[in-house]
C-alpha positions as a LaTeX table, in Angstrom:
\begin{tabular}{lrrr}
\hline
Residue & $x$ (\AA) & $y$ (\AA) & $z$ (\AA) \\
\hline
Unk1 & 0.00 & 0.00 & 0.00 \\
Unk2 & 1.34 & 3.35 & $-1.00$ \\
Unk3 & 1.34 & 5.74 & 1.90 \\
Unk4 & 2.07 & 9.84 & 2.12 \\
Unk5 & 4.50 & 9.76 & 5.27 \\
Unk6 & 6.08 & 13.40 & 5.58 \\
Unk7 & 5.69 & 16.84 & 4.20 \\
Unk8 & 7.44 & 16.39 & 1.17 \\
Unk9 & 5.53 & 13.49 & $-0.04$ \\
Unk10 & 2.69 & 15.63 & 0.55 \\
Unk11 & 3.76 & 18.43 & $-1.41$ \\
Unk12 & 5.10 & 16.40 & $-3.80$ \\
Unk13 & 1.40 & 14.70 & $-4.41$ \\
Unk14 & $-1.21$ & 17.46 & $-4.07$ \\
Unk15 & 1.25 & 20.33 & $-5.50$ \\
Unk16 & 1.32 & 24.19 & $-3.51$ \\
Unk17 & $-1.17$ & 25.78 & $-2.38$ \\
Unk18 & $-2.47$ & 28.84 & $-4.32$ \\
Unk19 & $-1.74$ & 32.11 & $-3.48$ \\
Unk20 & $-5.29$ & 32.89 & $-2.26$ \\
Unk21 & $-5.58$ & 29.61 & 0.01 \\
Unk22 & $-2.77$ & 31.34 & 2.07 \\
Unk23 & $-3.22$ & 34.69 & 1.90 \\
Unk24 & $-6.62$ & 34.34 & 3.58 \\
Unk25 & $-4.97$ & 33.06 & 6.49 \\
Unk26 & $-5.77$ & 35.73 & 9.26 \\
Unk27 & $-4.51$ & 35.96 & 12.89 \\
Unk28 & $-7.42$ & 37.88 & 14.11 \\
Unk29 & $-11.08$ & 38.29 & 13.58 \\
Unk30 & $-12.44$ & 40.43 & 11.14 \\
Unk31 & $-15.72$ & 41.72 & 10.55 \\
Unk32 & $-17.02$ & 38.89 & 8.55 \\
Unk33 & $-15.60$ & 36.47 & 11.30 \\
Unk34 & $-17.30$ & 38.15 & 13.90 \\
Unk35 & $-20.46$ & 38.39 & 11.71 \\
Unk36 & $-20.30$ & 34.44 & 11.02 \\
Unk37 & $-20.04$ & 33.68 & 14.51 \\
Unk38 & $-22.95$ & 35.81 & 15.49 \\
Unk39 & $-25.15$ & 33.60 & 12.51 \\
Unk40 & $-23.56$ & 30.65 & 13.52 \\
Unk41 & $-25.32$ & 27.46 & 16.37 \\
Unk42 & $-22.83$ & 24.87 & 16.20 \\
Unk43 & $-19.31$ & 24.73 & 16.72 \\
Unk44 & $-17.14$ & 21.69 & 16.31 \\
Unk45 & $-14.59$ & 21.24 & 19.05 \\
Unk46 & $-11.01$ & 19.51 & 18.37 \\
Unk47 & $-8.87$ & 18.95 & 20.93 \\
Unk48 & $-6.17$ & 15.97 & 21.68 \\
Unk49 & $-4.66$ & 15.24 & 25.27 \\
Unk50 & $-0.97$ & 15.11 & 26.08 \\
Unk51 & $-0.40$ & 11.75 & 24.01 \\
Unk52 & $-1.59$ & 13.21 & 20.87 \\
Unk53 & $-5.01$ & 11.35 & 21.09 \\
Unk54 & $-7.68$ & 13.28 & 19.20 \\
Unk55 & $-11.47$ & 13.89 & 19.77 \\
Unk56 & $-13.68$ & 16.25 & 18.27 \\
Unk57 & $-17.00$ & 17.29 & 19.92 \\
Unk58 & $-20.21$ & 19.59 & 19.35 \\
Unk59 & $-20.85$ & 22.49 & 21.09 \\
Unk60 & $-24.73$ & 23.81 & 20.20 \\
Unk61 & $-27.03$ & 26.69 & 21.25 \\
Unk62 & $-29.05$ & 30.14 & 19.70 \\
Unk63 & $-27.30$ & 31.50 & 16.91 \\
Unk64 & $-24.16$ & 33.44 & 18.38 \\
Unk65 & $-23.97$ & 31.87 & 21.37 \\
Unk66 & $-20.22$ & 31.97 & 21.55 \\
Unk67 & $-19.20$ & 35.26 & 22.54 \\
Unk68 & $-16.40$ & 37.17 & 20.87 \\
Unk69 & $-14.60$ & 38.95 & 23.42 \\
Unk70 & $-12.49$ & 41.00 & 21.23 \\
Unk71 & $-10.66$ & 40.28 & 17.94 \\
Unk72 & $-8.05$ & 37.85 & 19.39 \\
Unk73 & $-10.93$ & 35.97 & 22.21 \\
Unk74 & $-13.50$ & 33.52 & 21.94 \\
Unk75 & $-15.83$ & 32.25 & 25.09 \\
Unk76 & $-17.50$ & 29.16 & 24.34 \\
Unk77 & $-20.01$ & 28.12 & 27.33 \\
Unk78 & $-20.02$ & 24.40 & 28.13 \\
Unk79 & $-23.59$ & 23.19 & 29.09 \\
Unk80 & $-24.17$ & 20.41 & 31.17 \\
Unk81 & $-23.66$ & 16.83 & 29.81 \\
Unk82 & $-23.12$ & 13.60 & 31.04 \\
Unk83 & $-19.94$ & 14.36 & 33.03 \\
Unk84 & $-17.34$ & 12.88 & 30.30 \\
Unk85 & $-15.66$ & 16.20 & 30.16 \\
Unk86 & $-13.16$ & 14.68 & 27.53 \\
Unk87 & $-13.13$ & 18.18 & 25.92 \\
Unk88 & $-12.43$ & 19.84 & 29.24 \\
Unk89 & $-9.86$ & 17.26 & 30.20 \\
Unk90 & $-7.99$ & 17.69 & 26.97 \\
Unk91 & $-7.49$ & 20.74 & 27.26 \\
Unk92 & $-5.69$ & 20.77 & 30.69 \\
Unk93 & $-3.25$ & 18.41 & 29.22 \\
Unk94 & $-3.11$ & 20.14 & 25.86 \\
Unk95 & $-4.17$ & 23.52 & 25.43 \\
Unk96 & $-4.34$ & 23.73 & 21.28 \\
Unk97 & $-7.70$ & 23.85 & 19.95 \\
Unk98 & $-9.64$ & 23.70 & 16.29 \\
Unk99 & $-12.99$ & 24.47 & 15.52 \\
Unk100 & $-14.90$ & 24.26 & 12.78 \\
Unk101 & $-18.23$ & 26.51 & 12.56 \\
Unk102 & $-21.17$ & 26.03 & 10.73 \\
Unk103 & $-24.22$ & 28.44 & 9.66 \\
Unk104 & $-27.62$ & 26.47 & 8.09 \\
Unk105 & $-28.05$ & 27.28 & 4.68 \\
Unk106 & $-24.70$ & 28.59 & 4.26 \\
Unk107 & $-22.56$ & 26.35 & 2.98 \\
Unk108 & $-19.03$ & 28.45 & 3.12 \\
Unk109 & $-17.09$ & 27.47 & 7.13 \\
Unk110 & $-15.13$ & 29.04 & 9.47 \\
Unk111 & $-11.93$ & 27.79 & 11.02 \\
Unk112 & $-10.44$ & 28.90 & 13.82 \\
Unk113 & $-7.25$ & 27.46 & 15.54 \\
Unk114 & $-5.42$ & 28.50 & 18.74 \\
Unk115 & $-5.20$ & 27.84 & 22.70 \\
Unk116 & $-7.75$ & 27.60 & 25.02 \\
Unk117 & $-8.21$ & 27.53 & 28.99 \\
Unk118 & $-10.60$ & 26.92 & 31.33 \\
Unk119 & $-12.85$ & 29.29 & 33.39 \\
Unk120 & $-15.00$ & 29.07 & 36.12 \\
Unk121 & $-15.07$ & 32.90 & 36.60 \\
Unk122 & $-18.81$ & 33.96 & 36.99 \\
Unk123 & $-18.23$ & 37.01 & 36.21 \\
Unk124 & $-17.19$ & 35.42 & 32.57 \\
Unk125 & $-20.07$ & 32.80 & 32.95 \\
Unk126 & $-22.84$ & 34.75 & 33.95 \\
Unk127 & $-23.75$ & 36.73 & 30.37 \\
Unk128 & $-24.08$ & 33.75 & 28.92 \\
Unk129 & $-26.35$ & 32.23 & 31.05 \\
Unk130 & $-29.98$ & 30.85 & 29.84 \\
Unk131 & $-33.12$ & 31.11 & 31.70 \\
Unk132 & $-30.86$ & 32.25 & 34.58 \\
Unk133 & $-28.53$ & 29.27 & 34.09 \\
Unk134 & $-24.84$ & 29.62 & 34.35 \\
Unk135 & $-22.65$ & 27.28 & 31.91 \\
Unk136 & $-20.26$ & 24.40 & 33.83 \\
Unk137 & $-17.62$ & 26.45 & 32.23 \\
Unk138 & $-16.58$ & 28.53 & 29.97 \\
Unk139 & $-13.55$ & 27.96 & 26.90 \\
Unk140 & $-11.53$ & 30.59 & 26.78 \\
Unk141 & $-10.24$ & 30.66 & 22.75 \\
Unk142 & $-7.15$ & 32.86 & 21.99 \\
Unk143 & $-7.29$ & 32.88 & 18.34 \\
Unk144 & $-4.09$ & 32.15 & 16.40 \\
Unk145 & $-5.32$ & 31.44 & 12.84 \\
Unk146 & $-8.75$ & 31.82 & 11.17 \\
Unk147 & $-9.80$ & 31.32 & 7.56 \\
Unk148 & $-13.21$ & 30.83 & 6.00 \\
Unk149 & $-13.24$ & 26.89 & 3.96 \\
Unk150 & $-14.54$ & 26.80 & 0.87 \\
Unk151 & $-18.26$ & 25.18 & 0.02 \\
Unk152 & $-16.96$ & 22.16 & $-1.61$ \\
Unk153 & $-17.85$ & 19.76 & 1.69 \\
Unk154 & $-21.00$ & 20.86 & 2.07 \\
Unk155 & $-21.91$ & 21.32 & $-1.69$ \\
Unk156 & $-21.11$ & 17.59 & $-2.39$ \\
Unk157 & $-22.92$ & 16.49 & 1.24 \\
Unk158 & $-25.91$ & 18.81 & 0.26 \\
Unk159 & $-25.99$ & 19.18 & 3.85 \\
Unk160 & $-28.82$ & 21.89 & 4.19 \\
Unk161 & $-31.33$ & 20.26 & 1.48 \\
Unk162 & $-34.37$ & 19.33 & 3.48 \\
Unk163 & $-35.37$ & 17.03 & 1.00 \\
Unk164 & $-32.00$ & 14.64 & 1.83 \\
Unk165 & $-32.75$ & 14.20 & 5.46 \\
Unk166 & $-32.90$ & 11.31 & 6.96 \\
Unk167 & $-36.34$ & 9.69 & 8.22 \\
Unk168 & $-36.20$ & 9.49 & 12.09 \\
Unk169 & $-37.27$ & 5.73 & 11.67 \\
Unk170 & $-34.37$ & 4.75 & 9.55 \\
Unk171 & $-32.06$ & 4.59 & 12.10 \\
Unk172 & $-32.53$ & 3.17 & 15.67 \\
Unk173 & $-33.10$ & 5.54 & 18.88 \\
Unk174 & $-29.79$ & 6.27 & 20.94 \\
Unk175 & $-32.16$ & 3.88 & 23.58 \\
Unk176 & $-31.88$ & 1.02 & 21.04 \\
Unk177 & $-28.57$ & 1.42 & 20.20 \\
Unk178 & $-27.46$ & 1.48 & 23.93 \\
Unk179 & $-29.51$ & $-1.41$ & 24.50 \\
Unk180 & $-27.62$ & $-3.16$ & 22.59 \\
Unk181 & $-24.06$ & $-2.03$ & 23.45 \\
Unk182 & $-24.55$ & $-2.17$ & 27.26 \\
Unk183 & $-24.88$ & $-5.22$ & 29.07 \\
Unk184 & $-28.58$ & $-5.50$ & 30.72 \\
Unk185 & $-29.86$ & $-2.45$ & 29.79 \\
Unk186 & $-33.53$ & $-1.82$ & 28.38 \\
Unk187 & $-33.92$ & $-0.16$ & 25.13 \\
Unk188 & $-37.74$ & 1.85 & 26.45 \\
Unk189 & $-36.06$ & 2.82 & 29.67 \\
Unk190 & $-33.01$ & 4.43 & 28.25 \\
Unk191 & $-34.97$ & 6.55 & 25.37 \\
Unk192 & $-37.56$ & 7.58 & 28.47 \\
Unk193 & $-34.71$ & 8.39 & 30.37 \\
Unk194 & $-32.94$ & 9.95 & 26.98 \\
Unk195 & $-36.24$ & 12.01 & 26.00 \\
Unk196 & $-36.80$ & 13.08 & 29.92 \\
Unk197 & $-33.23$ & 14.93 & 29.79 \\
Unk198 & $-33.22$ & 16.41 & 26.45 \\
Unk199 & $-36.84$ & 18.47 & 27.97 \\
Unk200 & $-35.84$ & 19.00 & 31.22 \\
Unk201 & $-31.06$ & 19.49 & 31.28 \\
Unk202 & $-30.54$ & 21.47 & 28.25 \\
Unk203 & $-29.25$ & 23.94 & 30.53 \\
\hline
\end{tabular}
């Protein structure tokens, strides 16, 4: 099997980039970052612990939920989960961080890749609280690089054509699937349980 095993291989198969591909490459957010961000409900999380080991999460709310604190500072509010915390736990070991932004029914992205820390300040947390709710945490993003990716992905996944999603009852419930993964457990309870915690610890 041929492989691609270092930068020049890498080069040497998919050529230089173009002048354009670079030059967008900004260490700060502009307008039109700031704008996207404000449009945008989901954010896609990449972090990796001190071994390297990768993970990439969503992070979901009302359209500009992460707050840009100035042109070089990103809070992200973490919402209560199921106590994981691999996101939060990578990032004490290994503070680099990628996301990935998306907007429905536009099918350009942003990128954004830097640092991040944890706070617990509620002074931070508080103005991004919902229904009086405080986030876990907050993600603290100094920005390094940001770029907006090209349409291609999304064009060829047709991700925001309503017509290509996917009927509920193609795929099993997260109940069914657990079921089935976990030793003794009960498909009904679990998507009772499941359904009971997406209405009542959103926030």
């Amino acid at each position: 099997m041929k492989e691609l095993i270092n930068a020049a291989a890498v080069r040497n198969h998919y050529g230089e980039p173009s002048h354009m591909s670079t030059a967008k490459q900004l260490d700060r957010l502009d307008r039109y970052c700031r704008h996207f961000i404000a449009l945008s409900p989901l954010v896609v999380m990449a972090t990796s612990d001190a071994h390297g080991r990768a993970d990439a999460s969503p992070r979901g709310d009302g359209p500009g939920f992460v707050a840009v604190l100035d042109d070089h500072t990103l809070l992200i509010p973490d919402r209560i989960g199921n106590k994981r915390a691999d996101t939060v736990l990578n990032i004490v070991e290994n503070p680099h961080v990628g996301l990935l932004f998306l907007t429905p029914g536009i099918s350009e992205t942003l990128r954004v890749n830097g640092t991040v820390r944890i706070t617990i300040d509620p002074e931070l947390l508080r103005p991004l609280s919902v229904g009086g709710k405080p986030p876990v945490c907050g993600m603290l993003v100094t920005v390094e690089e940001v770029f907006f990716h090209c349409a291609k992905a999304l064009i060829r996944s047709d991700l925001w054509n309503p017509e290509r999603r996917v009927p509920r009852g193609e795929f099993p419930s997260l109940g069914r699937i657990l079921a089935d993964e976990i030793a003794g457990g009960n498909a009904d309870e679990y998507d009772r349980g499941i359904e009971e915690q997406y209405r009542t610890r959103l926030y």
